[in-house]
TINU-623365 format. One record per residue: residue in three letters; x, y, z of N, C-alpha, C in turn; residue number from 0. Coordinates in steps of 0.001 Angstrom, whole numbers. Example, Ala and Ser with C-alpha at 12.3 -4.5 7.8 and 13.67 -1.06 7.14 Angstrom:
BEGIN
[rec 'ALA' [13190 -5690 7800] [12300 -4500 7800] [13200 -3300 7800] 0] [rec 'SER' [12850 -2250 7080] [13670 -1060 7140] [12900 30 7870] 1] 
***
This chain:
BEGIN
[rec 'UNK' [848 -1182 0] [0 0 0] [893 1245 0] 0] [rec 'UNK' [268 2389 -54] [1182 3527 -892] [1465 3797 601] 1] [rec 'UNK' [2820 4449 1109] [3699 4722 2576] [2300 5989 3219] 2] [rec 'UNK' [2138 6897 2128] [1133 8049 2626] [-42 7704 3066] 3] [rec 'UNK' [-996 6817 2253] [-2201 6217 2709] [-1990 5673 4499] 4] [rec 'UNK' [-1109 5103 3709] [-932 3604 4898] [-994 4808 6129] 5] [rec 'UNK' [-365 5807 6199] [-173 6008 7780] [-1388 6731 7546] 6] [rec 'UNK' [-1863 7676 6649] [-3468 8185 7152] [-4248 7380 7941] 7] [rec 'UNK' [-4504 5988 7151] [-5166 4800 7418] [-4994 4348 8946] 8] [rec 'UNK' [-3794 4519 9350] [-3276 3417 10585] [-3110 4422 11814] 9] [rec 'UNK' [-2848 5677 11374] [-3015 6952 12672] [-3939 6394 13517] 10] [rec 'UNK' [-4003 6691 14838] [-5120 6827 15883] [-4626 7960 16912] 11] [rec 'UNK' [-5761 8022 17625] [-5538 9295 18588] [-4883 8786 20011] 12] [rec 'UNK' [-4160 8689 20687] [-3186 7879 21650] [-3802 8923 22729] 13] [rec 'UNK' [-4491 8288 24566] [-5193 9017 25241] [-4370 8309 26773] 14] [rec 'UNK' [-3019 8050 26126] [-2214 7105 26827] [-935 6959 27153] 15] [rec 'UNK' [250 7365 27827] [978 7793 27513] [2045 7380 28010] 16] [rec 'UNK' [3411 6604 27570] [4442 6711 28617] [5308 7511 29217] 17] [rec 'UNK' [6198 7115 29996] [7098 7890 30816] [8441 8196 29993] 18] [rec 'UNK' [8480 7789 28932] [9561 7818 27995] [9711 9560 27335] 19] [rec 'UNK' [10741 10348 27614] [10463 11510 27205] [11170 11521 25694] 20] [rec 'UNK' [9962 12870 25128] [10377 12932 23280] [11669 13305 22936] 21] [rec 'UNK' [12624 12675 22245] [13695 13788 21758] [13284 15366 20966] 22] [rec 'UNK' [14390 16114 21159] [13611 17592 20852] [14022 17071 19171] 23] [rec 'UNK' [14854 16208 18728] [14652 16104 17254] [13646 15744 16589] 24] [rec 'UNK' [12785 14545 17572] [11876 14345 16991] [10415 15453 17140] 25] [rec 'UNK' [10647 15995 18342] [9408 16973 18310] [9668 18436 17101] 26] [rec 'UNK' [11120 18778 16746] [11133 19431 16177] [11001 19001 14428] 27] [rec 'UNK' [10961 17946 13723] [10148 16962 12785] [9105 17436 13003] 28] [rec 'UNK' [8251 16842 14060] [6720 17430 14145] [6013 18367 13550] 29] [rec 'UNK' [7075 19653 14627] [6525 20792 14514] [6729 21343 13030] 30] [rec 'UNK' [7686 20983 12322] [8256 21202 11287] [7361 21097 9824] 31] [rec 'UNK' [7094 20291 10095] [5560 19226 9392] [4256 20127 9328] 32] [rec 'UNK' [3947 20581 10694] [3234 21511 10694] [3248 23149 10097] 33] [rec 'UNK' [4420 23672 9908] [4795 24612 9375] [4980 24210 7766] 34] [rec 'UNK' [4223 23413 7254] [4326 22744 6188] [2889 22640 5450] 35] [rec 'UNK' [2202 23173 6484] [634 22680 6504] [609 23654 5304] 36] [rec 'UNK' [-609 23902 4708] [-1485 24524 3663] [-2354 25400 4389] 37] [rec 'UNK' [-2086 26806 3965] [-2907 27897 4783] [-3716 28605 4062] 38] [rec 'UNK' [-4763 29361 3714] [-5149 30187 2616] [-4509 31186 2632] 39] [rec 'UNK' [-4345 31718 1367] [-3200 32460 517] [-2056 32713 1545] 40] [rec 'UNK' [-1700 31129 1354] [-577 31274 2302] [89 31877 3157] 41] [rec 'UNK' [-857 32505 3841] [-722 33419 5461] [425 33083 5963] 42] [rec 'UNK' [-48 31417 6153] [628 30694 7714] [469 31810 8713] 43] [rec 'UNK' [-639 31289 8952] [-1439 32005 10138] [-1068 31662 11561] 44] [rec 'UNK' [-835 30275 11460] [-622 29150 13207] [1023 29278 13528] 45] [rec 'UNK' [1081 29664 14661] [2351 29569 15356] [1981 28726 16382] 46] [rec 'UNK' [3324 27708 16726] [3315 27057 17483] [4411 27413 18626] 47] [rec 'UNK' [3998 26290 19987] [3994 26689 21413] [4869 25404 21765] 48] [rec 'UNK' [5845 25159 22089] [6176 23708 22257] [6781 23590 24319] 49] [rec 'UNK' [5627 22715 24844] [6267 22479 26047] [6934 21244 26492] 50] [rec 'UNK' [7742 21119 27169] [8187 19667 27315] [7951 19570 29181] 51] [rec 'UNK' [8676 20723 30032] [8711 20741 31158] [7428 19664 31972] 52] [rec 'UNK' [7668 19210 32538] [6082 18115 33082] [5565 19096 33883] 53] [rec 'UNK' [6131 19689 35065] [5403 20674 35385] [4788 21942 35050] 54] [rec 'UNK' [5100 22235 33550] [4347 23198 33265] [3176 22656 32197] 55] [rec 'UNK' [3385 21381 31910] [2210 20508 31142] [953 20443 32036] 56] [rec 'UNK' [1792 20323 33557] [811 19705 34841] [123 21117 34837] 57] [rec 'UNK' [357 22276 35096] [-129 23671 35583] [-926 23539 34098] 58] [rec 'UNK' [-815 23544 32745] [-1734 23908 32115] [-2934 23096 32127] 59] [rec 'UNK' [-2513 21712 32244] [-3755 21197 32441] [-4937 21578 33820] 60] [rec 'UNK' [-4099 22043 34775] [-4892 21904 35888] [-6027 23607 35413] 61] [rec 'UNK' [-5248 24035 34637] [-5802 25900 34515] [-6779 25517 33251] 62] [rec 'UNK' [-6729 24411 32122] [-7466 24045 31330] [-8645 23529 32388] 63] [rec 'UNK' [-8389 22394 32782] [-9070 21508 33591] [-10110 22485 34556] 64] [rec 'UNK' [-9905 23961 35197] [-10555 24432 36046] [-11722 25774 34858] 65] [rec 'UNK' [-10641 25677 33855] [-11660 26737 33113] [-12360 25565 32303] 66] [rec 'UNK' [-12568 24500 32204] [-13456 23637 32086] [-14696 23092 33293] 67] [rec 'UNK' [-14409 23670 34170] [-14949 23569 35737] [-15097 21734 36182] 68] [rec 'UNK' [-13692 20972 35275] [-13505 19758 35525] [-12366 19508 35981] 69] [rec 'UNK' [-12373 18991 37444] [-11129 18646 37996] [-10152 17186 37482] 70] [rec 'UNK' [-10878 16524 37049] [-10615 15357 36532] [-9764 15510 35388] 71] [rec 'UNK' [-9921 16329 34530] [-9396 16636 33246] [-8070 16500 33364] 72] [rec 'UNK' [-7538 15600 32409] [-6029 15193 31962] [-5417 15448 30520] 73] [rec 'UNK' [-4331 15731 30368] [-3977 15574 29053] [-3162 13924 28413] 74] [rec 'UNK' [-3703 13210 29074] [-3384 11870 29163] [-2058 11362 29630] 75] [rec 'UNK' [-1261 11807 30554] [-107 11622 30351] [811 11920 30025] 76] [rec 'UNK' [827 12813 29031] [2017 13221 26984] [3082 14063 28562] 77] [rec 'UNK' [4452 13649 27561] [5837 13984 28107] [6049 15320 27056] 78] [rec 'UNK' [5189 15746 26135] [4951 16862 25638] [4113 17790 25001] 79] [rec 'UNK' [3786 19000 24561] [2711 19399 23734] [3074 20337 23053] 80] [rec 'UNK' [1836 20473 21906] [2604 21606 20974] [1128 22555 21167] 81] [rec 'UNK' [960 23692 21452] [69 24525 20845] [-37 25443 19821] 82] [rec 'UNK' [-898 25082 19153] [-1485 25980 17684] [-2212 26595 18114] 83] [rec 'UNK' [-1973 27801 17705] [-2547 29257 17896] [-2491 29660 16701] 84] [rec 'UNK' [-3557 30794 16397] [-3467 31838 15521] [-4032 32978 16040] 85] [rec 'UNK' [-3943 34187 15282] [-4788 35641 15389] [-6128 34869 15202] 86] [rec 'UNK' [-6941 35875 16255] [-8194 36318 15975] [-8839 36351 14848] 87] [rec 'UNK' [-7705 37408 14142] [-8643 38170 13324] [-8356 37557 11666] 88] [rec 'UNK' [-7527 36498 12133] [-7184 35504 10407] [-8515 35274 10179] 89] [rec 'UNK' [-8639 35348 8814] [-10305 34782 8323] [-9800 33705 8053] 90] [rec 'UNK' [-8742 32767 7594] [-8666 31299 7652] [-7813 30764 8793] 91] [rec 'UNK' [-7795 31457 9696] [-7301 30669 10458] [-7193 29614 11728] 92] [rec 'UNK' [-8582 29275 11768] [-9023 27718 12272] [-8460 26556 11233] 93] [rec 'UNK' [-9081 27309 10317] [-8955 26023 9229] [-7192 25908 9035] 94] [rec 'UNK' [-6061 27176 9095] [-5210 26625 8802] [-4342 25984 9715] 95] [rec 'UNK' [-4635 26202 11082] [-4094 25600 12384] [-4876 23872 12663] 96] [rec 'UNK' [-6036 23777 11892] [-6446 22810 11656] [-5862 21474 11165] 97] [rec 'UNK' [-5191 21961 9786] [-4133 21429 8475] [-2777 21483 9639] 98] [rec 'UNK' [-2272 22027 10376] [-1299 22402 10847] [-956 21308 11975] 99] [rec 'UNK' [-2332 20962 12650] [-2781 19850 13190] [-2046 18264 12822] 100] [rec 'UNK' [-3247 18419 11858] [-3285 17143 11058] [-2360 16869 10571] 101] [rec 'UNK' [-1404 17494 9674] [-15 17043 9484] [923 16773 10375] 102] [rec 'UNK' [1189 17362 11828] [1992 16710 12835] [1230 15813 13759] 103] [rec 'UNK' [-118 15404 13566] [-514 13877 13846] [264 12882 13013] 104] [rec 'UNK' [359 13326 11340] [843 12040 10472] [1970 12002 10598] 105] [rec 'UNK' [2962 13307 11064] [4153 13407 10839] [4704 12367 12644] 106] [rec 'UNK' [4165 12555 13853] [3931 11935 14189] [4328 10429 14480] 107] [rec 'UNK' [2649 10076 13851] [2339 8566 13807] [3810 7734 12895] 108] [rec 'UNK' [4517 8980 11885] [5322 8011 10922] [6245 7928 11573] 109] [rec 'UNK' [6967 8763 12635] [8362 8664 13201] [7880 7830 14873] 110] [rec 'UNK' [6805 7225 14831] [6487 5982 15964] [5969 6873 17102] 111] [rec 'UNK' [5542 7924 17154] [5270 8420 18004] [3376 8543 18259] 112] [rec 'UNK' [3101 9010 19672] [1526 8899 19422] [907 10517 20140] 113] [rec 'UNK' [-345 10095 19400] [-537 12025 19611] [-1951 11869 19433] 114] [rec 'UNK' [-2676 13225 20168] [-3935 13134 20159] [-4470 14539 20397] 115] [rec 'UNK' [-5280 15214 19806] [-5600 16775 19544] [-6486 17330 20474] 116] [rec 'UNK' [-6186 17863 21006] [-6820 18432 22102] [-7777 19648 22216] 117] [rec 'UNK' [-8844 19854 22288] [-9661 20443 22194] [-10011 21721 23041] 118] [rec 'UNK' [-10020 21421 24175] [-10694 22182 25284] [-10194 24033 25547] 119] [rec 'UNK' [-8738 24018 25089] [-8600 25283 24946] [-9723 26232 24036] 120] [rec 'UNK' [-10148 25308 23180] [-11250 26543 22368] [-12293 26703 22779] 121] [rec 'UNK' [-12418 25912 23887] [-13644 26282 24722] [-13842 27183 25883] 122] [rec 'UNK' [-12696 27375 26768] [-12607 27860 27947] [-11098 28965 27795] 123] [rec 'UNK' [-10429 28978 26278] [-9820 29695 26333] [-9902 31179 26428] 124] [rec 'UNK' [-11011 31773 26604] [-11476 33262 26796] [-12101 34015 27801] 125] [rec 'UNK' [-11629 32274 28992] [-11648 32823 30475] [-11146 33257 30858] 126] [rec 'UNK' [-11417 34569 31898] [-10774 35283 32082] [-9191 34661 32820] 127] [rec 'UNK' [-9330 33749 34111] [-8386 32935 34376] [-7247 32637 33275] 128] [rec 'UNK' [-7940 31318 32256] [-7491 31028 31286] [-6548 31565 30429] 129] [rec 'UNK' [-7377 32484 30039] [-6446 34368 29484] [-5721 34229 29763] 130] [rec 'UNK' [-5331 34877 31548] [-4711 35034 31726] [-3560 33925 32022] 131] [rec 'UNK' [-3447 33144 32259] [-2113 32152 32341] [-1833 31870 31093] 132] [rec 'UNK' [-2345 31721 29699] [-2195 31391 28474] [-711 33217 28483] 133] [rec 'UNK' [-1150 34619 28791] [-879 35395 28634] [604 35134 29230] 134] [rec 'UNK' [831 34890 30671] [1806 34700 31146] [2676 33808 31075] 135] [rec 'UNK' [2123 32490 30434] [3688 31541 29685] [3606 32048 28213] 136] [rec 'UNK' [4125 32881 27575] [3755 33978 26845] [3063 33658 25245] 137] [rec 'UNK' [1943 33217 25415] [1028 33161 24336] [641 35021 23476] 138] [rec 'UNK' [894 35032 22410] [463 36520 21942] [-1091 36760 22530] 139] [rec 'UNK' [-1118 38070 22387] [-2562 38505 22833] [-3271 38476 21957] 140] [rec 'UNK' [-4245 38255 21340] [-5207 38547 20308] [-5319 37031 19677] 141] [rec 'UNK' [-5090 36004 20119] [-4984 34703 19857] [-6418 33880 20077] 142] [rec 'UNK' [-5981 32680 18778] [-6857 31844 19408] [-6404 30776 18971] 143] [rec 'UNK' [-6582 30082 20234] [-5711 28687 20127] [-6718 27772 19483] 144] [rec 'UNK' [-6048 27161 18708] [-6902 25983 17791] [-7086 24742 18307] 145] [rec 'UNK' [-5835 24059 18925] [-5840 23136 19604] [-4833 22971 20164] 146] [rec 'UNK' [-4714 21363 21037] [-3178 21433 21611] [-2917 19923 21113] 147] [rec 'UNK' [-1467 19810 21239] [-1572 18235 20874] [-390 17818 21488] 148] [rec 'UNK' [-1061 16570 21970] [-296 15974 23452] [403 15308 22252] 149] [rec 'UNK' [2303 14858 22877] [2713 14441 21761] [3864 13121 22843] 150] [rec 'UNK' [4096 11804 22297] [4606 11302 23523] [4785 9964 23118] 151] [rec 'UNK' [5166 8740 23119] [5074 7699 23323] [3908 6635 24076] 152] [rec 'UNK' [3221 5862 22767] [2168 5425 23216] [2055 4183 24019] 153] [rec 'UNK' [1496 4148 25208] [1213 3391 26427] [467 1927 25760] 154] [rec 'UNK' [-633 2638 24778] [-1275 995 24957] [-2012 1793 23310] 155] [rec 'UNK' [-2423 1278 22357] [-3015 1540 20651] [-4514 2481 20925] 156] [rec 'UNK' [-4639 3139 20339] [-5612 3653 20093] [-6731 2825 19365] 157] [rec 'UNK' [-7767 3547 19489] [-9134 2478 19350] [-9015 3201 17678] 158] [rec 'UNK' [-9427 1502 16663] [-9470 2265 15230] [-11418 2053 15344] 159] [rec 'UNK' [-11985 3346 14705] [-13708 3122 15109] [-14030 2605 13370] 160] [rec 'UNK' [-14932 2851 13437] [-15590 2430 11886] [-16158 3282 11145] 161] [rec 'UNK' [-15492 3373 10057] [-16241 4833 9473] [-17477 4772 9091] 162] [rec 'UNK' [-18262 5609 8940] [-19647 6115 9114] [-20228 5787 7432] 163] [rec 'UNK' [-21053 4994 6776] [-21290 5213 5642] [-22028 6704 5218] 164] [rec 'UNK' [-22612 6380 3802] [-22599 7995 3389] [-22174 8987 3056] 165] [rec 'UNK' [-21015 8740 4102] [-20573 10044 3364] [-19623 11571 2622] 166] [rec 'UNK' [-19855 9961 1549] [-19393 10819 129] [-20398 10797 -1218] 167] [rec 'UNK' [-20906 11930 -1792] [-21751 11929 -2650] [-21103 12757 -3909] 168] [rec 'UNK' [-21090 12096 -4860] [-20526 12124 -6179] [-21586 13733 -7032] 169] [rec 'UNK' [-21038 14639 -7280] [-21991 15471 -8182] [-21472 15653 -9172] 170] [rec 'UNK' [-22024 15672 -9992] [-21746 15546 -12002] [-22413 16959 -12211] 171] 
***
């Protein structure tokens, strides 16, 4: 099968994580990948955030986790993360921190590593709390973070689900 398919195909989202920490070569591959992404009229809108420190993984989750008003909330483990951010005021720029995403999942999954996209900043990132600690490990102001992505050595496989029929519809 073609090397590109194959890893689209075989990616999963890893919610699991070992104690094994990333080399910065391989996280910088990653990130690299991502700066590779496809932006409209090629802005490159998404800058990325790269943490490794465990205790400052631990403090964001706990400041995610509370502007989620969930104490439970984990970032599974990951010995690292990358955050994608963009301006506000990009008119493509969800979508290109999106692409920005998705390519250092594959980039990733191909160099054996496991990763899983994290959401919750776009939900609770415009708490005021939130704000503010995003402000002080120094995120730009006028941002909006797209996602985060826990990046790390995988503990145990990700679940592959079943895709959904439907939907793709052919128009002539």
């Amino acid at each position: 099968m073609n090397e590109v398919l194959n890893n689209i195909y075989t990616r999963r989202s890893i919610r699991k994580f070992t104690d094994q920490a990333v080399p910065k070569d391989l996280i910088d591959e990653v990130v690299k990948a991502g700066t590779y992404a496809p932006s409209g009229k090629n802005m490159q809108t998404y800058r990325f955030f790269v943490m490794q420190n465990a205790d400052s993984i631990l403090k964001l989750q706990e400041v995610v986790g509370k502007g989620m008003e969930n104490p439970a909330y984990t970032f599974y483990g990951t010995k690292a993360i990358v955050i994608v951010a963009v301006d506000k005021e990009a008119v493509n720029g969800v979508e290109d921190g999106s692409c920005a995403l998705e390519n250092m999942m594959l980039a990733a999954h191909s160099l054996g590593l496991g990763s899983c996209w994290i959401n919750q900043l776009k939900y609770c990132g415009d708490k005021p709390e939130v704000s503010a600690y995003l402000d002080e490990i120094g995120l730009p102001e006028g941002r909006r973070v797209v996602g985060i992505l826990a990046l790390g050595y995988a503990a145990e496989e990700g679940t592959c689900h079943a895709r959904q029929e439907g939907l793709v519809t052919y128009l002539d």
